[in-house]
N, C-alpha and C positions, 0 to 999 in steps of 0.2 A: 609289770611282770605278772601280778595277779591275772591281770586279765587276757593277757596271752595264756596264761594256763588253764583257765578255763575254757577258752577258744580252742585249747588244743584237746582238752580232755572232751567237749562236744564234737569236734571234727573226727577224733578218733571213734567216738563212740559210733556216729555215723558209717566211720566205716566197717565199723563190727558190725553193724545190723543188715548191711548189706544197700545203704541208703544212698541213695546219688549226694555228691558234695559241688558245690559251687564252686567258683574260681577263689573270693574267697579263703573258704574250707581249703582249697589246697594249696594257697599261698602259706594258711597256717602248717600247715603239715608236713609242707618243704623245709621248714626249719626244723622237726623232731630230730632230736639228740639223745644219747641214752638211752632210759627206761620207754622214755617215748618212741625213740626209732624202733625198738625191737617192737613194740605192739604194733606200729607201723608195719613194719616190713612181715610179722605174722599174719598178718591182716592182707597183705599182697601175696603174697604164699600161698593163703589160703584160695582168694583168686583163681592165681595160676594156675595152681593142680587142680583146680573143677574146669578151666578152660582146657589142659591137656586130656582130661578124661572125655572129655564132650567132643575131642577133636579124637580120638579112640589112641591115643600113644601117651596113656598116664606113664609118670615117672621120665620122660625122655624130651630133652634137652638137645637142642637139634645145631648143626655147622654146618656148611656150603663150604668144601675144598675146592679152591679156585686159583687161578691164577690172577696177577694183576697186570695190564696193558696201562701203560701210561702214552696212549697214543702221542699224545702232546703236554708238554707243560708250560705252553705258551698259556696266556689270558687276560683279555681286555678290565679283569678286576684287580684291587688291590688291596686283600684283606690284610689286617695288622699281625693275623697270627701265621701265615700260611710262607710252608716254606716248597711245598709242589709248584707252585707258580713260579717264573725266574723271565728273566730276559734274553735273547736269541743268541747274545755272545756269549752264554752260557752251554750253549747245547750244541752239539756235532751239524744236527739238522734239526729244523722250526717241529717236523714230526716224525715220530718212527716209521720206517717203510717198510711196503708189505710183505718182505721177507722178515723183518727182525719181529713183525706182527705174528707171523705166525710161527717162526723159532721159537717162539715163548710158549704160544699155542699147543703148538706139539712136543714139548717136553714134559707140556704139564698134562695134555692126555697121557702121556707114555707113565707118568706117577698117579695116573686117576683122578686128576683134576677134573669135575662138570660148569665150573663156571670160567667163562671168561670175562674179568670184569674191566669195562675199559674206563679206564679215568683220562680228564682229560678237564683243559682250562676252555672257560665261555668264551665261545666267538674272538679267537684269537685275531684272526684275519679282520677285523675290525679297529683294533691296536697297531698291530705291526704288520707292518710292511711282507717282511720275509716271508708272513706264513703267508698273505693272498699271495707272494710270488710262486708259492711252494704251490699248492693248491692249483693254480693256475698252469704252472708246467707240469702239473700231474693229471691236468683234465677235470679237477673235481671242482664244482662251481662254489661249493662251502666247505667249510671244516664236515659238517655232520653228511654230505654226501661222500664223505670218503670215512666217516665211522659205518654209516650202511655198508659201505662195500666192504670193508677188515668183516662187519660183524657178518655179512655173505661165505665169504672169503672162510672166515675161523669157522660156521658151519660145514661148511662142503669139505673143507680138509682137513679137520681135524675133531670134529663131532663136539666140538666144546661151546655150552649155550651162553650167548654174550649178553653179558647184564650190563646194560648202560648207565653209563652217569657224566653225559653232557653238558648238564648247567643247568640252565632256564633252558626250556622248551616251548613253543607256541602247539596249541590246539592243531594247525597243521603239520609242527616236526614230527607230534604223535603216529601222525597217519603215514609218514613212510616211514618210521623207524618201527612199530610196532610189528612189522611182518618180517622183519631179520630177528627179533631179539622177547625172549620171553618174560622178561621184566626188566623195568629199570628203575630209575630212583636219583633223587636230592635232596641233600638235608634240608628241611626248612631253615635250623639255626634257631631262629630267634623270630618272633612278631615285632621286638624293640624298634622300632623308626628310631630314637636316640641314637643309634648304634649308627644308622645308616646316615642320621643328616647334621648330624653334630659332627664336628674336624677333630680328629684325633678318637672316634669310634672306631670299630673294630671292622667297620665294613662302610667307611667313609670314605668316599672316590668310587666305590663300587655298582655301577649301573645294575646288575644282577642280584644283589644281597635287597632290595627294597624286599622288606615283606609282606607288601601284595603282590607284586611282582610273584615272588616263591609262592605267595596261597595261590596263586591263577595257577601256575605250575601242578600242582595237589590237584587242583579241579580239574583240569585240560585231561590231566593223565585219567583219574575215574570218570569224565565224559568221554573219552577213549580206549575205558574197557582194558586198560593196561595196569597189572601186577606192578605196585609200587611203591619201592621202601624209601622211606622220609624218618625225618629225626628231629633231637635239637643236639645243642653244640652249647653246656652249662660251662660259666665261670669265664666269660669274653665279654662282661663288664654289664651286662643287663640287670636286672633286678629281680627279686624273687615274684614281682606280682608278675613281671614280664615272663617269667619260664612257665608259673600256673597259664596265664591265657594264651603260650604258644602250644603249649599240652592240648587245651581248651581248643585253639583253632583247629590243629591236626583232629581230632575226635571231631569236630564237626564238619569236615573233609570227609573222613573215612565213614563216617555214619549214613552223608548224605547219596553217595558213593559205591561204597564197600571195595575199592582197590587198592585201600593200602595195605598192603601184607604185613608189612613191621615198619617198626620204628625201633632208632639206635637212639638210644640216649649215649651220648659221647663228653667225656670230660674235657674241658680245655689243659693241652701239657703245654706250657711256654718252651719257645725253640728259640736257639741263639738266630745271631742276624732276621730276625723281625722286628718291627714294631711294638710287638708287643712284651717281648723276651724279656722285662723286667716284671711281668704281671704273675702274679703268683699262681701254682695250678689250683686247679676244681680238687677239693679235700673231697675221699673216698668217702666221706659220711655222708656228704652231702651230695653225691653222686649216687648212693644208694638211698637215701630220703626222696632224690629225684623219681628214682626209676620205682620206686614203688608207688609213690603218687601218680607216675603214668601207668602203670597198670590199673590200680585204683578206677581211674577218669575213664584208659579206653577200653578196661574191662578183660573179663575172661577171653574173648576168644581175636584179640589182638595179638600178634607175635611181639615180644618187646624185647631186647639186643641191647650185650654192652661188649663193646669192642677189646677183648680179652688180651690184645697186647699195652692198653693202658692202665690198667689195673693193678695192676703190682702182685702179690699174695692173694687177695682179695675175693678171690672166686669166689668161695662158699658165702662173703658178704652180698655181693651182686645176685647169686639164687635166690640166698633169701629175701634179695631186694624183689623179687618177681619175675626177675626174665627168664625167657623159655627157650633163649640160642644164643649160639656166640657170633653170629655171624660170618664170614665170609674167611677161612684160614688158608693160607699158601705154605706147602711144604716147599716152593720153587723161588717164589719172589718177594721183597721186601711190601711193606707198607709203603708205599711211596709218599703218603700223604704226612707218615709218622717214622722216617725211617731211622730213628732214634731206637722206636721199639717194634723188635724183632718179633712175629709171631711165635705163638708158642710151638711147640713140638706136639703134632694130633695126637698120640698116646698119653704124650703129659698132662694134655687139656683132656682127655679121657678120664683121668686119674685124679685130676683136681674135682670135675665134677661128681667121678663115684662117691668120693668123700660126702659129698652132701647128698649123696642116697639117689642120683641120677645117672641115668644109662646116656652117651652121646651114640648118636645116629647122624647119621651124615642126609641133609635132604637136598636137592639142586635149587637152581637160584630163585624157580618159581615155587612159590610154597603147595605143598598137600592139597590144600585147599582149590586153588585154583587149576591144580592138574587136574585133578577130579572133576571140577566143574566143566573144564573144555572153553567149549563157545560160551560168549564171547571172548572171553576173558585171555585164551589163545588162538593166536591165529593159525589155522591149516596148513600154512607152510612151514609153519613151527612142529608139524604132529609125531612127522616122523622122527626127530630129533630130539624132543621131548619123551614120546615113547622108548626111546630104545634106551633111557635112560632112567628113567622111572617105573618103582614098584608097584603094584595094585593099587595102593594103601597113598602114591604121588610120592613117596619118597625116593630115593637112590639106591639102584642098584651098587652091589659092590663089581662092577667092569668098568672096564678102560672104554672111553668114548671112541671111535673112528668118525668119518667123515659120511657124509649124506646129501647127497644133490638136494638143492635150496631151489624149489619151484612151483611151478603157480599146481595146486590141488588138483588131484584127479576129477573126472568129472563133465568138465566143461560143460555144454551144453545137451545134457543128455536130461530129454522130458522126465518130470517125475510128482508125484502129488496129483492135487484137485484139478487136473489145467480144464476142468468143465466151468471153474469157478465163478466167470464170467457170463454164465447164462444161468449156472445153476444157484447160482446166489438171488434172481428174482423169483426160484421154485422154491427151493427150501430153505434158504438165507442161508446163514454161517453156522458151524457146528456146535460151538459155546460163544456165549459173550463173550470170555477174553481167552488171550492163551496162557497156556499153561505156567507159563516162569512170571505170570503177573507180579506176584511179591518180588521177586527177584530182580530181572531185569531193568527196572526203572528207577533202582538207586532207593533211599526208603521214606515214604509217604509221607510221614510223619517229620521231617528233616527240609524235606520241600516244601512244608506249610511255613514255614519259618523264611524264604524267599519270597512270597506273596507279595508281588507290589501292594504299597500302603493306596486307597481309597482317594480320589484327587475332587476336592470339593467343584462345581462349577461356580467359577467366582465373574464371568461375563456375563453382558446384557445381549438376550435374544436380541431384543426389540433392535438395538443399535447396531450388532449383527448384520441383521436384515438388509437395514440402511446399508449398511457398509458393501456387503455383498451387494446389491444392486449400482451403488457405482462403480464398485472398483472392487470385485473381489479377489486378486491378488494382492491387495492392500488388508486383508483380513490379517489381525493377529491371530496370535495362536490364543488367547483366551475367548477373542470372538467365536472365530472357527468350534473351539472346543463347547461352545454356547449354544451353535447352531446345532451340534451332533444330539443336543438336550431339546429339541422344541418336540411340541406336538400339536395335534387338532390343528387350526385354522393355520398355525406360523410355520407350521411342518409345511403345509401346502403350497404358502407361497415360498418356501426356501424350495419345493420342490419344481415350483413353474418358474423360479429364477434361473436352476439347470437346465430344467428341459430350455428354457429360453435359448440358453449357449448351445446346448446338442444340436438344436435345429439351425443355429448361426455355423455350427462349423459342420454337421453331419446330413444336415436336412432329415426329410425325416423315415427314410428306410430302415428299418432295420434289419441288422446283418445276422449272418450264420456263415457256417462254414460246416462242408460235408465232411466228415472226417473219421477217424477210428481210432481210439484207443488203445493199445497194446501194452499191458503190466505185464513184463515179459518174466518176472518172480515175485513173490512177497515175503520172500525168507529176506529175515531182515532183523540184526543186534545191534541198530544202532539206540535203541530206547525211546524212540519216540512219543510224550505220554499222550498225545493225543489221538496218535494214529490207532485205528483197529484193523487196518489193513494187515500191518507186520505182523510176521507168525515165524517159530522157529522150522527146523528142518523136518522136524517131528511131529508137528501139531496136524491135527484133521484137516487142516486147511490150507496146509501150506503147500506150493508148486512151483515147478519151475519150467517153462516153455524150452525146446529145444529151439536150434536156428531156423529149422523148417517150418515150426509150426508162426513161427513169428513171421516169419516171409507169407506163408500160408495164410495167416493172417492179414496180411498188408495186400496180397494178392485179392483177395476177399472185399477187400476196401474200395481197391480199385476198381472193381467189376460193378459195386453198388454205385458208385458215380465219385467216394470220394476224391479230394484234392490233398490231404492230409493225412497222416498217421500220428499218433503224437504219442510216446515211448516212452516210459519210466520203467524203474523198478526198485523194489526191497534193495539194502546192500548187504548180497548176496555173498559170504567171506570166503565160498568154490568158487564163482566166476571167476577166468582169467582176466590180468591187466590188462586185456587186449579183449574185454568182452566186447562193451561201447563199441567201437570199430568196427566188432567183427556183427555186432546184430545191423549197425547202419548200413555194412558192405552187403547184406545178405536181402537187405528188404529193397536196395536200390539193385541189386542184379535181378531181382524177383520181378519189382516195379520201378523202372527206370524213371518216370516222369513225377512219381508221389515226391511229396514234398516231404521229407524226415524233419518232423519239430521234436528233439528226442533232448534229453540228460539234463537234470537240474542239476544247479551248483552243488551239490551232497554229491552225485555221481560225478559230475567232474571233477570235483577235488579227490575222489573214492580214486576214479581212470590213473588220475595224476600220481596220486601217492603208488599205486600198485604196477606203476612203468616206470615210473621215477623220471616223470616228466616233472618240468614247469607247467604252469598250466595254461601259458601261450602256444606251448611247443602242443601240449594236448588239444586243445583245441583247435591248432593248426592242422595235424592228424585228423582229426573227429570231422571236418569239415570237408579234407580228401575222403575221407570213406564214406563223406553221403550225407554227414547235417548239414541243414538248411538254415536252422533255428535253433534254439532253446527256452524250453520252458521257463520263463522266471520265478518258480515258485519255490521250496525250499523257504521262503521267506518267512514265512506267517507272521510273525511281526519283527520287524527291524529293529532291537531294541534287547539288548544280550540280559538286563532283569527279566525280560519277560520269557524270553530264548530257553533261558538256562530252569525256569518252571516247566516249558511245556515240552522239551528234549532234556532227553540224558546229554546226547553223543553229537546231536547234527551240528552244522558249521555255523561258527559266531558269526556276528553281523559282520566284521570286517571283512571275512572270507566270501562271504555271500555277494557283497560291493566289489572284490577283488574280481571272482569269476566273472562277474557280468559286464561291468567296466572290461575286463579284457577279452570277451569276447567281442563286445562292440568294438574295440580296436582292430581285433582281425577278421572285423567285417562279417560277423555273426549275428544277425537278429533277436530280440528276444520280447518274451512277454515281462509284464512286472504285475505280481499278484499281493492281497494280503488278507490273511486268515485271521479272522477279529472275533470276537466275542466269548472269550474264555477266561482267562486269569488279567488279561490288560484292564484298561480304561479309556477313555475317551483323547485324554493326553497323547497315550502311546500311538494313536492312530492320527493321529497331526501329524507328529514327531515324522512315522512311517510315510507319507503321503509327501510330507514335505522332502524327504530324503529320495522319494523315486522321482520328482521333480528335478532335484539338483543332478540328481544322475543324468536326467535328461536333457539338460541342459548343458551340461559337458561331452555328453556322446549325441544320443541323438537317436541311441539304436534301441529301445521301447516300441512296439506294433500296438501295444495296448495295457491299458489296467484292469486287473479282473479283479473284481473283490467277494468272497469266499467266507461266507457264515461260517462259523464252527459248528459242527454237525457231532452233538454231544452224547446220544444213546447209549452206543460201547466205546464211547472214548475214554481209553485208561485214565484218564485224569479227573473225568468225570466221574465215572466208579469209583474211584479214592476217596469224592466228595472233595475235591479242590476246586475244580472248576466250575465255572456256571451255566445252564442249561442255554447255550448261545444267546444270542444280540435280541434283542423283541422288534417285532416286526415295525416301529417309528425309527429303531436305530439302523433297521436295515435300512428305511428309504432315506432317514438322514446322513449316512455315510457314502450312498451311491449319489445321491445332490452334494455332497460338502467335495467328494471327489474330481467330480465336474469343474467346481467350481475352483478349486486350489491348482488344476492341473492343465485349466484352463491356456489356452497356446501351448502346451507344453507336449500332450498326450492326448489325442484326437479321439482314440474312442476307447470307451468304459464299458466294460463288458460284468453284466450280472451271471449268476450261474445259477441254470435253470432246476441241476442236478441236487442244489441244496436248497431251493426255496422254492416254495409251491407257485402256481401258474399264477395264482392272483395277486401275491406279493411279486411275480416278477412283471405283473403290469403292472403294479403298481410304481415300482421303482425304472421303467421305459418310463415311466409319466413324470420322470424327475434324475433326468438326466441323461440314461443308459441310452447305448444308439445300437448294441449289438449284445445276440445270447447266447454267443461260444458255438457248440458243434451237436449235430447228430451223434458222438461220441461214439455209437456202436456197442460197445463196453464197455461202463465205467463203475468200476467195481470198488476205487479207495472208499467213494462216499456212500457207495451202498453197503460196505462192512459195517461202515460206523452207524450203521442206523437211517441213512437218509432213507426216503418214504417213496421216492421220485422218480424212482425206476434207473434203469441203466442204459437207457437210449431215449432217444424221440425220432421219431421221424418226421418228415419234412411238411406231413401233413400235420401234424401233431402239434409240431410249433406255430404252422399255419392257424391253428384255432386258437393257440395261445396269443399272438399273437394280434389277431384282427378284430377282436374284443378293443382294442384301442385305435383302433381307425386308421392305422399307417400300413404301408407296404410291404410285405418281408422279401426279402435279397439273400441271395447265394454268393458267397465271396468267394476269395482266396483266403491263405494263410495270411498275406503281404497286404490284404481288402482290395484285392484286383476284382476284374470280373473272370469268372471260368472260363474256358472256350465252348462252343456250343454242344459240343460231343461231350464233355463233362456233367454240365449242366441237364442234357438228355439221359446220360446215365443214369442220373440221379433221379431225376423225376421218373425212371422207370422201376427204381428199386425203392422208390421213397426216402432216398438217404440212407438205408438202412442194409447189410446185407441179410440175405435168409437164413443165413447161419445160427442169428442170434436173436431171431425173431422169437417171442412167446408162442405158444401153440396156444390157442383158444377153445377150452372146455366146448364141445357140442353137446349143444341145447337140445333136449326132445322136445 
């Protein structure tokens, strides 16, 4: 006992000084009682009101008047304590329909309700039968394609903003559920795995309760840019070290992030007919020792919430426990989850809190914070509906919601910004090295070093390596291979004439190009990308966005100079319509009927998909009537979600990246396969990578090429953080373009170097070790010259000609497909050198 009191008299002291405490420090402190809780809970008090002052609403104590949907209470889990979940003989119908959806709706606008909150059980349709039948005669291919359409639906008719709480969500439910609904949210519960994998746990049978499962959940939503309240769920049999490190994971979510708006600390009440209905509840002491250790941990300017219908008297204990709202109150509907306990009456809960010397203010579901901020954090189709409900300040107005058409941003394709950017970035470069939301947007620097993949020794033998590659190098392990990415001086050379050896067996020895043009038809762009310097917000000096003209215009342009190609990306853009993709393909192919469209990386296709509310067979079935040919494989940079989730906030995990391209080779879509190395990976990760665009090839077959992509480090945001390292050195570039050759060997015929990010002599050098082609005259390629590349943003045909013949081979004009042109093609180009005049430099006159 001594020595718990001195543990706790240090812990406490720490928090009086304002000192960070370890897990630890707050496992002790979760037990303060008495004399101890009150310093405690003084100490989170104190907290609180210097976060409400810094957040400009000292003294005030904030609620969301809302209604509750219980769209469904079906669910494929089986928690011990939960009496919302039931089974289908229970219920009228498997889910509410969209009249009783929005009766609730619009009662509760007509009392002033701003939130509609939908609850609802995981993936029912996975359990029972009933609800896919239900779902199925309704048209809706999932439970959550029919929560978007209610949450459409409760916008357009009745102005009430729909805060979701589905379950578990994947990194792609984010992306179409984010544009009906301005925040959503799940409790985490607990980090305890005892809970989940021990029988007779409190979330034992339950595929959704694993608690990584719920942290991916946390993560997905802040690399999704989505408002998101999470919790835990105290006294469902965990332990107290286990409640300090669930505290502990939430804080290192929201820190590395910043989208979780609040956290509910929620006491466990036992309910008859459950499982657990003999379990004693969460005592209010230790509910308010919880809630002030989480403010403690996530700090001032976290929202922290206790659910004011289980509390009993207790309010002014829970203030002074730290929190700064009571969350979510229905003057109309039951707690469904708790419908034992009755929310309070808004004026009572007024009255409880004046007592403890605070004002309640009613704010909507999206907090202050993030109304103010905007992009990215809401999306545009959310603007007017959020606005027309929100004060200057992001809080709630006191009016009744009405209804507001839910549709795609004004705007569409109307030019605006730098659109010179593309020529005038070789005159005067970029206007700052970064943009403006640097600190902001990319989640916080200091939280990402802590993700760093760990350092991977080289534990293989060159020498035997060598051997190996020479007879059989598909028989290479991966510590081989990763051996070989390490040689240098004389062993580098011959791993280099072991490639070239294959190139010339399968390629001979031409090498290829392609005439083509680049089109970045925007670089407005919140998806966080830390390495990109391209993305820029709407605001920034740099940012643009090309009309449909000027992109046909463009492709027109292309044509005329001889190319065969256009090859189309852009920023993701949160104006563009769902229907942008289609509508730039149908526009460049009415322009230029015969141009080949290589357009939309997996980020854009899943971006198209989510924003039509496609699958993303049905979208790329589309995309390829209005005019693709192809698709970029890129999006990739390296295959491998450690590495993923360092160098993007937001872009699509590697599962999503293998989804897209796998299905577009099913329906008969082409594509490139690229990979962007030498920044926060290792020599590992690029096997790994290599060996997985292999296997893909091997099961589709629809790969035209591997191009591999230095990181180009200058103004790449992750570089200026000091995270990343100034790209690959010129042995690892030639060792990855031979090690590529070599592992990809039958599988993917030609390896394409990029001329845009490595200098002419390093890109003969690497033709001398494997490579058989050097991508395109490009036209305008503007992502690698933001980031600093040196290399200009075209070449012309003669250009490569002198890069090229320096090594004694032939250079060739391809196709897209590595056809040969037709001869009218071919002549074009040789008359305009690849290049058009559009974009050509003007040359200082000499006196």
């Amino acid at each position: 006992m001594q020595g718990m009191t001195a543990g706790m008299r240090r812990a406490l002291a720490r928090a009086r000084d304002g000192k960070t405490i370890d897990v630890a420090e707050a496992a002790i402190l979760l037990e303060a009682r008495g004399a101890d809780l009150d310093t405690l809970l003084d100490h989170a008090s104190r907290i609180r009101d210097a976060g409400l002052a810094a957040a400009g609403r000292p003294g005030v104590i904030t609620y969301s008047r809302k209604v509750f949907i219980p769209l469904t209470r079906l669910c494929r889990d089986r928690c011990g304590y939960c009496t919302f979940a039931t089974a289908p003989a229970k219920l009228p119908s498997p889910f509410l329909s969209p009249d009783e959806v929005l009766a609730i709706a619009r009662e509760g606008a007509s009392m002033g309700c701003k939130e509609a909150l939908f609850t609802l059980g995981d993936r029912p349709e996975d359990r029972w039968p009933v609800a896919r039948e239900w779902l199925d005669a309704h048209g809706y291919d999932d439970t959550l394609s029919y929560v978007r359409a209610m949450a459409i639906r409760v916008l357009e008719e009745t102005g009430l903003l729909p805060h979701l709480n589905p379950g578990v969500l994947t990194w792609r439910d984010f992306q179409r559920l984010k544009p009906v609904a301005p925040s959503m949210g799940m409790m985490l519960e607990t980090t305890s795995t005892a809970l989940f994998t021990e029988k007779g746990g409190a979330h034992y049978g339950s595929p959704d309760k694993a608690p990584a499962v719920r942290l991916r959940v946390l993560e997905d939503a802040g690399r999704s840019n989505v408002p998101f309240t999470t919790g835990i769920l105290i006294g469902i049999g965990e332990t107290i070290l286990d409640r300090a490190e669930s505290i502990f994971a939430i804080r290192r979510v929201a820190r590395e992030y910043g989208g979780i708006q609040e956290v509910i600390v929620q006491n466990f009440r036992a309910k008859p007919d459950t499982a657990m209905r003999g379990m004693p509840d969460a005592d209010l002491q230790e509910l308010a020792a919880t809630i002030a250790v989480t403010r403690l941990v996530l700090g001032p300017r976290m929202r922290v919430q206790a659910p004011p219908n289980l509390i009993g008297d207790e309010h002014g204990l829970m203030i002074r426990a730290g929190i700064d709202d009571w969350g979510g109150v229905s003057p109309l509907t039951p707690d469904h989850v708790n419908p034992e306990r009755p929310w309070p009456h808004i004026d009572d809960l007024a009255s409880r809190t004046a007592v403890s010397g605070f004002d309640l203010r009613e704010r909507l579901t999206i907090y202050p914070e993030y109304v103010r901020a905007g992009e990215p954090w809401l999306d545009p189709r959310l603007l007017t509906h959020v606005s027309a409900l929100a004060a200057d300040d992001g809080m709630a107005l006191d009016v009744n919601p009405s209804g507001h058409p839910w549709q795609e941003p004004d705007g569409g394709f109307a030019a605006s910004g730098r659109v010179d950017l593309h020529t005038e970035v070789d005159v005067s470069g970029r206007t700052n090295d970064r943009r403006d939301d640097f600190d902001d947007v990319y989640g916080d620097w200091d939280a990402l070093r802590d993700r760093l993949p760990t350092a991977v020794s080289i534990t293989g033998d060159g020498a035997e390596a060598l051997r190996q590659a020479a007879r059989d190098p598909l028989a290479l392990t991966d510590a081989q291979a990763e051996a070989l990415l390490s040689l240098t001086g004389d062993a580098l050379d011959e791993l280099c004439a072991l490639a070239d050896g294959l190139r010339r067996e399968v390629n001979g020895d031409d090498v290829t190009y392609v005439v083509n043009r680049n089109i970045n038809f925007t670089n407005v762009c919140y998806t966080g990308c830390r390495f990109c310097a391209f993305a820029q917000r709407r605001t920034d000096a740099d940012a643009y966005t090309l009309s449909l003209d000027q992109v046909a215009d463009r492709a027109e342009e292309a044509w005329a100079a001889g190319a065969t190609e256009v090859c189309m990306q852009g920023g993701i853009h949160p104006d563009l319509p769902g229907t942008a993709y289609f509508d730039i393909a149908r526009a460049v192919k009415a322009r230029v009927p015969d141009i080949h469209v290589h357009a939309f990386s997996p980020m854009e296709v899943i971006n198209g998909a989510s924003r039509t509310n496609l699958s993303i067979e049905d979208w790329l079935t589309g995309a390829r009537e209005a005019g693709v040919d192809s698709l970029p494989g890129t999006a990739a940079e390296i295959l491998d979600d450690d590495v993923r989730w360092v160098l993007t906030k937001g872009k699509l995990p590697t599962r999503e990246w293998v989804d897209v391209i796998t299905t577009a080779h099913r329906v008969g879509i082409p594509t490139t396969s690229t990979m962007m190395y030498g920044h926060v990976d290792n020599h590992a990760h690029w096997i790994k990578h290599i060996r997985l665009i292999r296997r893909l090839q091997e099961e589709t077959g629809g790969f035209s090429e591997f191009v591999l992509l230095p990181f180009v480090h200058h103004s790449a945001p992750i570089y200026l953080a000091g995270i990343a390292r100034p790209g690959p050195t010129a042995d690892e570039n030639r060792a990855v373009h031979a090690v590529s050759r070599l592992l990809l060997h039958g599988a993917i015929h030609n390896i394409q170097c990029s001329w845009v990010k490595l200098q002419d002599d390093l890109c003969r050098q690497v033709l001398a070790g494997g490579v058989n082609d050097i991508g395109g005259t490009l036209m305008e390629e503007t992502i690698s010259r933001m980031a600093g590349s040196e290399n200009g943003s075209y070449k012309t045909i003669s250009e490569l000609r002198r890069m090229v013949e320096l090594s004694g081979r032939p250079l060739r004009q391809r196709t897209t497909e590595y056809g040969t042109p037709s001869p009218e093609r071919q002549a074009a180009a040789a008359a305009s050198d690849g290049v058009c005049a559009s974009v050509r430099r003007v040359l200082p006159v000499v006196n």
